[in-house]
C-alpha beads as a LAMMPS data file, in Angstrom:
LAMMPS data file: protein, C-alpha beads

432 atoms
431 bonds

1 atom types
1 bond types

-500.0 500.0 xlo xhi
-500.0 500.0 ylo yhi
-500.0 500.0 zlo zhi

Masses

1 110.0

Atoms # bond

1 1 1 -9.938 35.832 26.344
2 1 1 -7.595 34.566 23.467
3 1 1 -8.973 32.869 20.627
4 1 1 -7.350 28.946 20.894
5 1 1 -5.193 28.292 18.130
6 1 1 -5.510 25.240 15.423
7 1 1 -2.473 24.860 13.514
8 1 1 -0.580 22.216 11.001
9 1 1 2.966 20.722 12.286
10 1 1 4.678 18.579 9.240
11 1 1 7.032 16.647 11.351
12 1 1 8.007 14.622 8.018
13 1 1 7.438 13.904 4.573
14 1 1 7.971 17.532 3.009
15 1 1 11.195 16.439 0.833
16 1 1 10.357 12.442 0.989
17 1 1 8.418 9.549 -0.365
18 1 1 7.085 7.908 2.853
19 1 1 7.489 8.221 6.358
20 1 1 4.837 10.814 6.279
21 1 1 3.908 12.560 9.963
22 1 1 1.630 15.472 10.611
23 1 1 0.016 16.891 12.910
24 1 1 -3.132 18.612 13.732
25 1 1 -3.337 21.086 17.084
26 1 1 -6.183 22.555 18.353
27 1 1 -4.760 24.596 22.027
28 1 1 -2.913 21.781 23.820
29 1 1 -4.794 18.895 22.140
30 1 1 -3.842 17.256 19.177
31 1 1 -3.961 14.185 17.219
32 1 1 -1.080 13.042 14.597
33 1 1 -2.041 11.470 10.883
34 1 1 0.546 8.305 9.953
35 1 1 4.086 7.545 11.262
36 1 1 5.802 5.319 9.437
37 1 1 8.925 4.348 9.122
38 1 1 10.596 6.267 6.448
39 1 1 11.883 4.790 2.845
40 1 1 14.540 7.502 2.427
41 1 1 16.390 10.108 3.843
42 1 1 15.844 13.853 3.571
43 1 1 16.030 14.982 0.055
44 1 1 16.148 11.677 -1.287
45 1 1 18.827 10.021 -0.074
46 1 1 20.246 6.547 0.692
47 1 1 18.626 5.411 4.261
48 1 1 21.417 4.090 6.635
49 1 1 19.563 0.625 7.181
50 1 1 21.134 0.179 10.537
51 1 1 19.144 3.215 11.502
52 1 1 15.781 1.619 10.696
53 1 1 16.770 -1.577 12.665
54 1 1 17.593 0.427 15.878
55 1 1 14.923 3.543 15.511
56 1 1 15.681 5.817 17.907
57 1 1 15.571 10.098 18.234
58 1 1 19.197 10.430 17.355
59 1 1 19.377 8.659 14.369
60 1 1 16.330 10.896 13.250
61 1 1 14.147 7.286 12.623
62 1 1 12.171 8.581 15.295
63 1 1 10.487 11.536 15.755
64 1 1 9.599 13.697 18.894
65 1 1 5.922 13.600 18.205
66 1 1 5.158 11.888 22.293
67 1 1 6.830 13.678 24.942
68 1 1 5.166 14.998 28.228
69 1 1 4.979 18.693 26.842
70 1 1 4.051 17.683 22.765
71 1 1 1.792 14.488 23.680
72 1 1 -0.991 13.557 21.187
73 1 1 -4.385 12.535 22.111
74 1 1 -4.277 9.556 19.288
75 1 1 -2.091 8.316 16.370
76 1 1 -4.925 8.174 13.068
77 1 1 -2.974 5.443 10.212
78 1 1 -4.225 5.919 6.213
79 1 1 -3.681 2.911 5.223
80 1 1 -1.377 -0.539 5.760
81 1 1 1.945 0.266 4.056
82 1 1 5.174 0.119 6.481
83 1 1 6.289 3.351 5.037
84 1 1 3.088 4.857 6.698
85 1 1 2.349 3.061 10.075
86 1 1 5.834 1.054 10.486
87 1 1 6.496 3.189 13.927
88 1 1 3.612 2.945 15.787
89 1 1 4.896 0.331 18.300
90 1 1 7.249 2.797 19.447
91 1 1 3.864 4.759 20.456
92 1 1 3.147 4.821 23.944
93 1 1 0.483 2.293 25.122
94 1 1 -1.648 4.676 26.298
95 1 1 -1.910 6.489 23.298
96 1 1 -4.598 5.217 20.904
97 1 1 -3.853 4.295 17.662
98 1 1 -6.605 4.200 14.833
99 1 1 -6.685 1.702 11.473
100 1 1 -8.730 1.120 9.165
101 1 1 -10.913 -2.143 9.052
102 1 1 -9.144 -3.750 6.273
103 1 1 -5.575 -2.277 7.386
104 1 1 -5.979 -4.789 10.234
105 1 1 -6.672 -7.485 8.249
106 1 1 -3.656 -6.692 6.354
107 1 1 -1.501 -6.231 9.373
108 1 1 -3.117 -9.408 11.029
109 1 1 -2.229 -11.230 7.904
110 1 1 1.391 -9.834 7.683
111 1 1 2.014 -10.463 11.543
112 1 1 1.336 -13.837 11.180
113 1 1 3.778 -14.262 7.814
114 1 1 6.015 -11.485 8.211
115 1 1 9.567 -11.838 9.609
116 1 1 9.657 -9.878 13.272
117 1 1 11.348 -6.838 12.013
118 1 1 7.705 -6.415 10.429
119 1 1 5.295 -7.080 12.874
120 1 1 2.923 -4.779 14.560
121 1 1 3.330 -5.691 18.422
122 1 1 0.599 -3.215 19.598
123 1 1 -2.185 -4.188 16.668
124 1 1 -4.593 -6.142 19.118
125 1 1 -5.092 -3.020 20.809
126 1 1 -5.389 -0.515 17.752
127 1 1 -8.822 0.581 17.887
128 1 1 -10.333 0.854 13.745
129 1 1 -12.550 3.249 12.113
130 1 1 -14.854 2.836 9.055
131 1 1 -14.761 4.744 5.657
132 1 1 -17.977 7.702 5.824
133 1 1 -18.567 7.365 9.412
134 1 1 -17.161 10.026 11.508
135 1 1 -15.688 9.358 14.683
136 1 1 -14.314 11.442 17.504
137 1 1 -10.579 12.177 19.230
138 1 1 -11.235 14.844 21.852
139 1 1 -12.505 18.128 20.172
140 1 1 -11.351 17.115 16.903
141 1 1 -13.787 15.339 14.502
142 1 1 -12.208 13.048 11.887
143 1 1 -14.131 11.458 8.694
144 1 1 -11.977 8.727 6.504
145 1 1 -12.696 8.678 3.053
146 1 1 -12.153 5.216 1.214
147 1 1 -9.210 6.172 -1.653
148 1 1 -7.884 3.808 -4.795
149 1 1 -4.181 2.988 -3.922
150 1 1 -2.515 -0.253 -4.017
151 1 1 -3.203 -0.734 -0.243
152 1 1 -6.842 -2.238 0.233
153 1 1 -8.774 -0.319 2.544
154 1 1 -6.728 2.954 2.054
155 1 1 -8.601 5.969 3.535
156 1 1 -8.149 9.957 3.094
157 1 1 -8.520 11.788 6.671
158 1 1 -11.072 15.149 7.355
159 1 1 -10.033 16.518 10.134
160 1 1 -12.514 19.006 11.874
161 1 1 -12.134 21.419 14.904
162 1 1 -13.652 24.282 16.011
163 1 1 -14.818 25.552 12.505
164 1 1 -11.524 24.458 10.472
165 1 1 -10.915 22.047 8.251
166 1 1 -7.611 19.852 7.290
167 1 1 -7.683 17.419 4.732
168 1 1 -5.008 14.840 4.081
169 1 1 -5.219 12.764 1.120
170 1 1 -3.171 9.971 2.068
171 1 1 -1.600 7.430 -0.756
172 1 1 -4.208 7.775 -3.824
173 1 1 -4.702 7.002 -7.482
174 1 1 -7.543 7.238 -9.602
175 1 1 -6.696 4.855 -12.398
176 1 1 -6.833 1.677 -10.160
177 1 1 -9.946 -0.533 -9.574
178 1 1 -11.745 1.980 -7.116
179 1 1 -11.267 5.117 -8.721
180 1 1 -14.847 6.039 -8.419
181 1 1 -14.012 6.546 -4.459
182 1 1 -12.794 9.977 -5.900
183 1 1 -15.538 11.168 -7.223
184 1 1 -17.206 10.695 -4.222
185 1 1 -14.402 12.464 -2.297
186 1 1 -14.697 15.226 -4.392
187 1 1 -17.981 15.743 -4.103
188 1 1 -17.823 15.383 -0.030
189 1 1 -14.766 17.544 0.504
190 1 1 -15.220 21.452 -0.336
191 1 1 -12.929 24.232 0.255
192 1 1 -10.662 23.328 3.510
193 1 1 -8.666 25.615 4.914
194 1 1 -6.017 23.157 4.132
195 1 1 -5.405 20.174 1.755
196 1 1 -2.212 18.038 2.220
197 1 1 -1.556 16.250 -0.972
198 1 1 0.983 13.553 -2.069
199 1 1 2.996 14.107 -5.261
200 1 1 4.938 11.097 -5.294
201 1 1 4.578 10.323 -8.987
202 1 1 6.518 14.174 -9.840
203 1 1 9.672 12.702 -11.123
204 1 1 10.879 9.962 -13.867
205 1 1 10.764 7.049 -10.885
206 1 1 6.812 6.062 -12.349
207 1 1 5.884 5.833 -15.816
208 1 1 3.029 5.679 -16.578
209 1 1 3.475 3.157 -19.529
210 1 1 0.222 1.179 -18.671
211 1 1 -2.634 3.756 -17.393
212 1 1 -4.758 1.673 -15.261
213 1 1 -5.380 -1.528 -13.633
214 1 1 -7.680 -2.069 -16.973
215 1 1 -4.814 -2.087 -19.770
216 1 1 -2.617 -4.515 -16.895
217 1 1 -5.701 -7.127 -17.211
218 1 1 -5.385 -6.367 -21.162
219 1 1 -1.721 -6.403 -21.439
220 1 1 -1.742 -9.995 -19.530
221 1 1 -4.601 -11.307 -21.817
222 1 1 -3.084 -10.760 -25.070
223 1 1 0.519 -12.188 -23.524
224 1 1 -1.371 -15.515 -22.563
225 1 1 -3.536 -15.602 -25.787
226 1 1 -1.008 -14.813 -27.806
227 1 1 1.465 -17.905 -27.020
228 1 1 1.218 -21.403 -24.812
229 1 1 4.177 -20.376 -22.320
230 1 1 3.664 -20.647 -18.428
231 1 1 3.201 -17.035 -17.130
232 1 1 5.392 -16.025 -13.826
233 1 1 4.731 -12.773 -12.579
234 1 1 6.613 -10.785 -9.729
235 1 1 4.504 -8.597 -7.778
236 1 1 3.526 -8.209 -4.098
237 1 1 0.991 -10.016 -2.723
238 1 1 -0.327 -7.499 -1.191
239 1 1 -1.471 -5.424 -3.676
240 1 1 -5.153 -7.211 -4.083
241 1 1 -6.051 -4.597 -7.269
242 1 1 -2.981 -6.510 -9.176
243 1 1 -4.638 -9.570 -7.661
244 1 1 -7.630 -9.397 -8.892
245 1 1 -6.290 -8.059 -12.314
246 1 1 -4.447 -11.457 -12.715
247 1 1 -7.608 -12.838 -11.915
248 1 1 -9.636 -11.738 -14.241
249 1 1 -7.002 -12.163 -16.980
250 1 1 -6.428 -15.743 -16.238
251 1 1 -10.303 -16.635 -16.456
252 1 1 -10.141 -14.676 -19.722
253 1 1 -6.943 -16.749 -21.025
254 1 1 -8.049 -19.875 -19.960
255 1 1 -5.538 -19.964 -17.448
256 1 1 -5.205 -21.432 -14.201
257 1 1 -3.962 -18.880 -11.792
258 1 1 -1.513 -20.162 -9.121
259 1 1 -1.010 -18.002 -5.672
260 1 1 0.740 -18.292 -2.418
261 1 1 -1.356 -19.185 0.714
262 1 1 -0.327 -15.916 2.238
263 1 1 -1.942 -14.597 -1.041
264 1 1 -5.258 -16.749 -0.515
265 1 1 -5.520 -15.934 3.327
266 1 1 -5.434 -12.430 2.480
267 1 1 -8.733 -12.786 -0.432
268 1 1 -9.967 -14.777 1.914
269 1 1 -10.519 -12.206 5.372
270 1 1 -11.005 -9.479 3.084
271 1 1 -13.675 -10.800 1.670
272 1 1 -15.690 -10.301 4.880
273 1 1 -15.094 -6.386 3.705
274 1 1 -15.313 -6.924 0.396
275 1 1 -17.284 -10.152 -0.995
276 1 1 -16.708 -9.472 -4.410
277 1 1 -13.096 -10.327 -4.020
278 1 1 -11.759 -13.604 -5.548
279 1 1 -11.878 -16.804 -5.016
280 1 1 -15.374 -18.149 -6.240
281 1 1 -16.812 -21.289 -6.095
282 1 1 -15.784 -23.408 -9.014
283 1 1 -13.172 -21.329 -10.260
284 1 1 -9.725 -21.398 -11.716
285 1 1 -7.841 -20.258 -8.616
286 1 1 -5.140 -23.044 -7.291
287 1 1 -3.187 -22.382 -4.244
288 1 1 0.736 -23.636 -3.970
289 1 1 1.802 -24.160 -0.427
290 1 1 5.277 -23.243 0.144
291 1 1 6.545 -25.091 3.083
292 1 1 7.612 -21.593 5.180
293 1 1 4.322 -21.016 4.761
294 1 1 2.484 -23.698 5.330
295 1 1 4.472 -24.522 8.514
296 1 1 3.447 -20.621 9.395
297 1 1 -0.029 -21.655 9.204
298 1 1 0.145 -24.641 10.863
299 1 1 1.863 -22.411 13.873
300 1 1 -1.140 -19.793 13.200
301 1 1 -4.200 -21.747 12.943
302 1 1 -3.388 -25.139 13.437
303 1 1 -3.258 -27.737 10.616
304 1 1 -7.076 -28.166 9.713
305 1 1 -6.686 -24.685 8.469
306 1 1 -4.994 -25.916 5.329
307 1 1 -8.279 -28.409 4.720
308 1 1 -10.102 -25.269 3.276
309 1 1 -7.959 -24.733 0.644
310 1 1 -7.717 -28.478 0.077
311 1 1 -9.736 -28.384 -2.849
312 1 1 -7.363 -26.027 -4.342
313 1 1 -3.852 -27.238 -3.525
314 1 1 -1.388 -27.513 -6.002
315 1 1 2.626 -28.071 -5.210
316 1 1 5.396 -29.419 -7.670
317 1 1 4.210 -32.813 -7.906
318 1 1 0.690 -31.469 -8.898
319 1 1 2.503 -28.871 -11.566
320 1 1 1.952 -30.538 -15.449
321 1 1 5.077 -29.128 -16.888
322 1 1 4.551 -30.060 -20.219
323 1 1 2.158 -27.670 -20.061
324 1 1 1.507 -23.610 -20.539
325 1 1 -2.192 -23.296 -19.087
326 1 1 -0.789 -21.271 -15.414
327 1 1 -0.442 -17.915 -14.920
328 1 1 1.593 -17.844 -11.280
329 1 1 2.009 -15.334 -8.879
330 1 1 4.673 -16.896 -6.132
331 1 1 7.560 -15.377 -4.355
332 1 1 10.893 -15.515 -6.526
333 1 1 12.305 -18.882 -4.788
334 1 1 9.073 -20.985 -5.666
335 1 1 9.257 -18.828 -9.273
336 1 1 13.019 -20.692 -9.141
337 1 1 11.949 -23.673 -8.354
338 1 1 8.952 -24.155 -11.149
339 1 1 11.142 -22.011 -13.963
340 1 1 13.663 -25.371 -13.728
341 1 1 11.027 -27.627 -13.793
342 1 1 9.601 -26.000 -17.225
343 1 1 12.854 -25.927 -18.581
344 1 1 13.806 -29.615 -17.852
345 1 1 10.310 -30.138 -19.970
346 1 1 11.407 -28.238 -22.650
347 1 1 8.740 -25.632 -21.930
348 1 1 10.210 -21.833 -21.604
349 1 1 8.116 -19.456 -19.384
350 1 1 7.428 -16.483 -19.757
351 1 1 8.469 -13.560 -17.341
352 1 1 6.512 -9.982 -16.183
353 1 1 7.567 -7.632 -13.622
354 1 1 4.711 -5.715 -12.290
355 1 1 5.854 -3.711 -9.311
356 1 1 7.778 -0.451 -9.037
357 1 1 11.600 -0.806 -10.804
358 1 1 12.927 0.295 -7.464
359 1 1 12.880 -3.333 -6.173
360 1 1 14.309 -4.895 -9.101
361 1 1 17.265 -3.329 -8.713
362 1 1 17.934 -3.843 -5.276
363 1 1 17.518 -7.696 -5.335
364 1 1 19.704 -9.954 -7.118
365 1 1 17.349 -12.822 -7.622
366 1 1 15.742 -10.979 -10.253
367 1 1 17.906 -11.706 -12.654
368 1 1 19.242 -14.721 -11.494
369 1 1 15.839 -16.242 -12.539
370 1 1 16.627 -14.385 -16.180
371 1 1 18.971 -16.475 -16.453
372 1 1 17.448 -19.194 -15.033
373 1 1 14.393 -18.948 -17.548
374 1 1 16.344 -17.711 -20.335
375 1 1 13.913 -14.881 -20.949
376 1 1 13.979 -10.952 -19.583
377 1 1 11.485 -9.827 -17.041
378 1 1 8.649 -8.239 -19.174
379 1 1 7.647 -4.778 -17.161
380 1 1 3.493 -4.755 -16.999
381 1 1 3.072 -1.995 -13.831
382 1 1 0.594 0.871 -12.890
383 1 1 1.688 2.642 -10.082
384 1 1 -0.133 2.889 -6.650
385 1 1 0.009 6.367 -6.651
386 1 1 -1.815 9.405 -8.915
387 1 1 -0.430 10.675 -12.004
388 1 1 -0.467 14.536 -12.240
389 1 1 -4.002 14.267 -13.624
390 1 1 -5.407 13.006 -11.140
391 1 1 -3.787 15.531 -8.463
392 1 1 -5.140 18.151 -10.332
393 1 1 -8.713 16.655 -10.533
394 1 1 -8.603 16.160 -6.951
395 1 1 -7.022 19.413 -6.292
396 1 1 -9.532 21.759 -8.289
397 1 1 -12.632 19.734 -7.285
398 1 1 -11.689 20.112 -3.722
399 1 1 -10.387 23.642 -4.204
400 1 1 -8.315 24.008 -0.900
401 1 1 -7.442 27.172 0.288
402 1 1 -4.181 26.058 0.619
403 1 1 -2.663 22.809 -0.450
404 1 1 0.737 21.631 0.733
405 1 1 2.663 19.042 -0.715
406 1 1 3.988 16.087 1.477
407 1 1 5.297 12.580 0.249
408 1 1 6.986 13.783 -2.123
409 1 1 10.444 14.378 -3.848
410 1 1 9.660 17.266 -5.950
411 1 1 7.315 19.757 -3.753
412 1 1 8.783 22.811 -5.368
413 1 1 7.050 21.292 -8.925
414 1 1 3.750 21.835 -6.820
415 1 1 3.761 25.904 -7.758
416 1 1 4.131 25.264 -11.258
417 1 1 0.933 22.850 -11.791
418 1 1 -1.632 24.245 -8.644
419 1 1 -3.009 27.124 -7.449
420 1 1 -2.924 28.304 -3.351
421 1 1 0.338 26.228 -3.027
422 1 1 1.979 26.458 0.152
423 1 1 5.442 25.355 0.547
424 1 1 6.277 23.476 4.132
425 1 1 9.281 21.953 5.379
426 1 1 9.759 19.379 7.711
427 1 1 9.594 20.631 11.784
428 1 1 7.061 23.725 10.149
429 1 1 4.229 24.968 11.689
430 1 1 1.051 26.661 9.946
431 1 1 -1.080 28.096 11.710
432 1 1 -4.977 27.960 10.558

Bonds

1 1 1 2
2 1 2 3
3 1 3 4
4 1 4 5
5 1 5 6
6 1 6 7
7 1 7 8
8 1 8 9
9 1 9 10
10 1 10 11
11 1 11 12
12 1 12 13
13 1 13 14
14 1 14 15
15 1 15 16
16 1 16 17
17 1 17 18
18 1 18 19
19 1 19 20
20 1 20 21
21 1 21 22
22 1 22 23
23 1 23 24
24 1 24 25
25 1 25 26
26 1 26 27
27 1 27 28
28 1 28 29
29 1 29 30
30 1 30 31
31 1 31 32
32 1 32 33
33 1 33 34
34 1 34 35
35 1 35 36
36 1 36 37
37 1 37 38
38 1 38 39
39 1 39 40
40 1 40 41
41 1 41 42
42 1 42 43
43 1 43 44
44 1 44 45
45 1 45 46
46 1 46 47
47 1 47 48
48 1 48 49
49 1 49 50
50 1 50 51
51 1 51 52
52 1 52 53
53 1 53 54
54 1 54 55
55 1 55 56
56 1 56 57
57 1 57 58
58 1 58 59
59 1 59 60
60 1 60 61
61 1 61 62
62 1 62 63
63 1 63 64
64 1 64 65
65 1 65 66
66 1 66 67
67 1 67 68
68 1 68 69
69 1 69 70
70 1 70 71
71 1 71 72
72 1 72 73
73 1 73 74
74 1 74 75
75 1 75 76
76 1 76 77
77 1 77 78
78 1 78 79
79 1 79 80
80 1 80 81
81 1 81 82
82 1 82 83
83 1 83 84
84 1 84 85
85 1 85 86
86 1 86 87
87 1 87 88
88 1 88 89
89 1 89 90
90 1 90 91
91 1 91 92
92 1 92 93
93 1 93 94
94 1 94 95
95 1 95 96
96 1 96 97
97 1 97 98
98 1 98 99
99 1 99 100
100 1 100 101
101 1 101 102
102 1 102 103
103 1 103 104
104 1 104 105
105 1 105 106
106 1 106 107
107 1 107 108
108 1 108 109
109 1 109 110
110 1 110 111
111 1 111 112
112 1 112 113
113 1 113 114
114 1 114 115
115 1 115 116
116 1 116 117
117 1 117 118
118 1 118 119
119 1 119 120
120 1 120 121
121 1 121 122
122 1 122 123
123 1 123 124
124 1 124 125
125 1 125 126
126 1 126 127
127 1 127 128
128 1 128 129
129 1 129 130
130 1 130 131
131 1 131 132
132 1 132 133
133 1 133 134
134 1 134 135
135 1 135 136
136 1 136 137
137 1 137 138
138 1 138 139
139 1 139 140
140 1 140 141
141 1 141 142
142 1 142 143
143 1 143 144
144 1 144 145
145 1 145 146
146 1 146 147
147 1 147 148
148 1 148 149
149 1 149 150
150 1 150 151
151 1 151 152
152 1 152 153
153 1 153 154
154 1 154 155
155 1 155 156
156 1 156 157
157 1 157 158
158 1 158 159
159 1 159 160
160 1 160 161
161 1 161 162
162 1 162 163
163 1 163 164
164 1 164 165
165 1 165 166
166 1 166 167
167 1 167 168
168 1 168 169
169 1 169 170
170 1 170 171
171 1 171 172
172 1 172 173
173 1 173 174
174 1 174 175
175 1 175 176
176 1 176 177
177 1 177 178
178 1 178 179
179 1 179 180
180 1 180 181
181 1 181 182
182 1 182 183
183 1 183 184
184 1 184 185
185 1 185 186
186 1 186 187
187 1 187 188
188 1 188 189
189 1 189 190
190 1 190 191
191 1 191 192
192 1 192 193
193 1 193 194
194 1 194 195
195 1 195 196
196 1 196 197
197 1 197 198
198 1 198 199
199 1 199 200
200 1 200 201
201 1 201 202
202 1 202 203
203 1 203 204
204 1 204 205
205 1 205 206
206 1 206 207
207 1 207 208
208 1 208 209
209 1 209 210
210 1 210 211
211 1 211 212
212 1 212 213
213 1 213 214
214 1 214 215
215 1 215 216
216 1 216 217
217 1 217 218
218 1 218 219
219 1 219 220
220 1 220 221
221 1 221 222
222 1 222 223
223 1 223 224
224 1 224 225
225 1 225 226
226 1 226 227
227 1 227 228
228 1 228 229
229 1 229 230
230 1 230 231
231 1 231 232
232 1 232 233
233 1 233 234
234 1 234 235
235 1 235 236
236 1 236 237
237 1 237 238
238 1 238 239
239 1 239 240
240 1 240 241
241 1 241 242
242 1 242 243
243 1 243 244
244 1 244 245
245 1 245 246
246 1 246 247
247 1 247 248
248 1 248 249
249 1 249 250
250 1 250 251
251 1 251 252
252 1 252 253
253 1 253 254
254 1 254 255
255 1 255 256
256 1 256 257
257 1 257 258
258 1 258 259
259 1 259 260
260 1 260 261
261 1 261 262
262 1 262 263
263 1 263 264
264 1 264 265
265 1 265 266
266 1 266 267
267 1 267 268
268 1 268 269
269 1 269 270
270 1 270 271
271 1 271 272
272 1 272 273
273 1 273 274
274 1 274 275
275 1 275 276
276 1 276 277
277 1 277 278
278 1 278 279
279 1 279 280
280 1 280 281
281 1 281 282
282 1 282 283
283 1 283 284
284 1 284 285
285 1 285 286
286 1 286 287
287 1 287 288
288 1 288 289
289 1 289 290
290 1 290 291
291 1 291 292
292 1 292 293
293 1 293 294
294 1 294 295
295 1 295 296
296 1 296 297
297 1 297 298
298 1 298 299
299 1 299 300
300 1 300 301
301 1 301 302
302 1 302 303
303 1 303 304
304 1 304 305
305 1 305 306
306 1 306 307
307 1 307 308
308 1 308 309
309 1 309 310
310 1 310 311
311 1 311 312
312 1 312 313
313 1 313 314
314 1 314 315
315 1 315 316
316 1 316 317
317 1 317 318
318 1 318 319
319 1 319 320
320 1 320 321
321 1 321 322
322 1 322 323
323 1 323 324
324 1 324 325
325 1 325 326
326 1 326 327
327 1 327 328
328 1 328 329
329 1 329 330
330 1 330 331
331 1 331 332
332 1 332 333
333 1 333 334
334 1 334 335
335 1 335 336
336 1 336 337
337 1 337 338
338 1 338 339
339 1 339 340
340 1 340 341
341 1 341 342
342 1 342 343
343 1 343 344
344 1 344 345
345 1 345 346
346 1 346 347
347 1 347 348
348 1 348 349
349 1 349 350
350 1 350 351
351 1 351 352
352 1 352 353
353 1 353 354
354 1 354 355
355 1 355 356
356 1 356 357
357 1 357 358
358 1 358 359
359 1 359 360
360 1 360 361
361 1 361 362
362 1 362 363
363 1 363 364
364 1 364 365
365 1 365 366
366 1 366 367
367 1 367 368
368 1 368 369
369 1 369 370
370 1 370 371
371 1 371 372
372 1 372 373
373 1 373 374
374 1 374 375
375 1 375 376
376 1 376 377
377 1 377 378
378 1 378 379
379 1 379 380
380 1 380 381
381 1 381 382
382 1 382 383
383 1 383 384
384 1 384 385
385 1 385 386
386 1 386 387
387 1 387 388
388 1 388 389
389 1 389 390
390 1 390 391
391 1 391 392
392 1 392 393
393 1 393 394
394 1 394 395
395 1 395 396
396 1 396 397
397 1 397 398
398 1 398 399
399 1 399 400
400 1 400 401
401 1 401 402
402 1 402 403
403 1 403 404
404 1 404 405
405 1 405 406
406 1 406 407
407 1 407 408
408 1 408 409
409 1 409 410
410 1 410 411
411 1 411 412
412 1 412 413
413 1 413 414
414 1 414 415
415 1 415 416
416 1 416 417
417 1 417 418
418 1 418 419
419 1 419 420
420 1 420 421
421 1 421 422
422 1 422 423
423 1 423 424
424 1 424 425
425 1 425 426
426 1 426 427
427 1 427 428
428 1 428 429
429 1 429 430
430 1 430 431
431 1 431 432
């Protein structure tokens, strides 16, 4: 009798930052890790964004991952960027599809204030898992380990079947605000037969300018301490590390941090996960209800939803703008909106960019509110992903006995900085 055969198929993500897709085979059973819809093209290049409107198997959005003959038992998601779980509506309904606990909070969240192009249709039915507790997909066993990235809730995947072991890493850091979590990986992962490993941080696209989460809070603190100007900062509200770091350096400051109900809604049903997350009772958090939003919320939850943030509302009329004492965090046309205010006062903010460059230069309002404010967007960013440090910490602790790079630009830098590399492209098969 032949011995079944467990193998690795990396349908994507061998030459490109998101739109990762592997999977894991076992005979004719297996399970797939992430499909998302990709941020690039092969090698790098420019995405036709008609393409991701219209995803389909000929313009290569899509991938044959479900047909009769190459069906998986289950579609397992790391984490709640689009990049890594944006196709999973085009996933059969009988197909299950695992999240995480606080990826559906996230995705709940984003349903309900996203435009449609972003919404999960399927996510009432996605079935969740729970960092450290193993559960089961047919004969393989998985185990998601709880990773620092700029997604809450992001979660490396053990995969284990019949004696081998694959381990995916997911999106990771370890200079963010749960860096500890890889400690605790490495000392719970040992020696699989494979390790996939992101690299997305290989090329001049991150700098690493500000190390951690830590010298962000820092670099905030002295700005506010050092002058009286209003504080806008651009960054995405879903990135709850960067919220909490504007937290923190607002109570240090003095400051009155302003956010976005999408913003608060988000603290506020991930802090049934997490109740150390901001707000607090009698603290310096005010919430600014833009009117797209509010009406969203009103369509959501109904109207007496908005009476528990009463306490903290805050809109133009409320705004002193004589005064310096806010730090904000609001989308760019509420940034527009308050900027002119300040200005007709006399009072010129201050502005900091804290997200990857990328976006900047794809979006004109950036510096249409430069000119606005008179002042240049100060960059104050950490990225979500590891430094080569930090892949090689997590790479010799876990000592695979081969590790293949995926989400990535530069996999071919991989052989110079690890050992037991193995080189995949996309549509490539190893078998365990």
């Amino acid at each position: 009798m032949s011995e079944i055969r467990t193998s690795v198929t990396l349908h994507r993500g061998a030459d490109t930052i998101g739109g990762s897709c592997i999977r894991i085979s076992h005979g004719k059973d297996s399970i797939i890790l992430d499909y998302g819809m990709p941020l690039m093209a092969a090698g790098g290049r420019e995405l036709d964004a008609a393409a991701t409107k219209a995803p389909s198997l000929e313009n290569q959005i899509l991938l044959d991952v479900v047909s009769n003959d190459n069906r998986p038992l289950a579609f397992i998601i790391s984490h709640a960027h689009p990049d890594h779980y944006g196709l999973i509506d085009y996933v059969p309904g009988d197909i299950p599809v695992f999240i995480s606990e606080a990826a559906k909070v996230l995705m709940e969240v984003g349903n309900a204030f996203y435009d449609g192009s972003m919404r999960v249709a399927r996510l009432d039915g996605c079935r969740t898992y729970r960092p450290g507790k193993v559960f089961e997909v047919g004969p393989f066993k998985v185990t998601a380990f709880l990773m620092d990235h700029s997604a809450f809730g992001a979660c490396s995947l053990l995969v284990e079947v019949d004696g081998k072991a694959v381990f995916y890493t997911g999106d990771f850091r370890g200079h963010g605000r749960k860096s500890a979590t890889l400690d605790y990986v490495i000392n719970a992962v040992r020696e699989p037969d494979v390790m996939l490993m992101e690299g997305t941080t290989l090329d001049d696209g991150h700098p690493s300018t500000f190390p951690d989460e830590g010298s962000i809070e820092q670099a905030l603190v002295d700005l506010m301490t050092s002058q009286e100007a209003p504080v806008f900062v651009a960054g995405s509200g879903s990135n709850i590390d960067r919220t909490v770091s504007l937290y923190r350096a607002a109570r240090r400051s003095g400051r009155e941090l302003v956010i976005d109900l999408y913003q608060m809604i988000l603290l506020d049903k991930l802090k049934a996960l997490s109740p150390g997350l901001p707000p607090h009772a009698n603290d310096h958090l005010k919430v600014y209800y833009p009117k797209n939003q509010r009406d969203t919320v009103v369509r959501q939850w109904g109207e007496g939803y908005l009476l528990r943030y009463a306490p903290r509302h805050i809109n133009r009329s409320k705004v002193d703008f004589s005064s310096g004492k806010y730090l904000f965090r609001v989308s760019n046309g509420v940034t527009k909106s308050l900027c002119r205010g300040f200005m007709e006062a006399g009072v010129k903010p201050e502005l900091v960019y804290s997200m990857w460059n990328g976006y900047r230069e794809k979006q004109d309002a950036f510096s249409r509110i430069e000119e606005l404010a008179g002042a240049k967007w100060q960059y104050l960013h950490t990225s979500g992903h590891a430094y080569l440090h930090t892949l090689k910490r997590l790479a010799d602790g876990v000592a695979p006995k081969r590790l293949v790079p995926v989400h990535t630009l530069n996999a071919a830098d991989f052989d110079r900085h690890f050992e037991n590399t193995h080189q995949m492209s996309n549509g490539d098969e190893l078998v365990l």
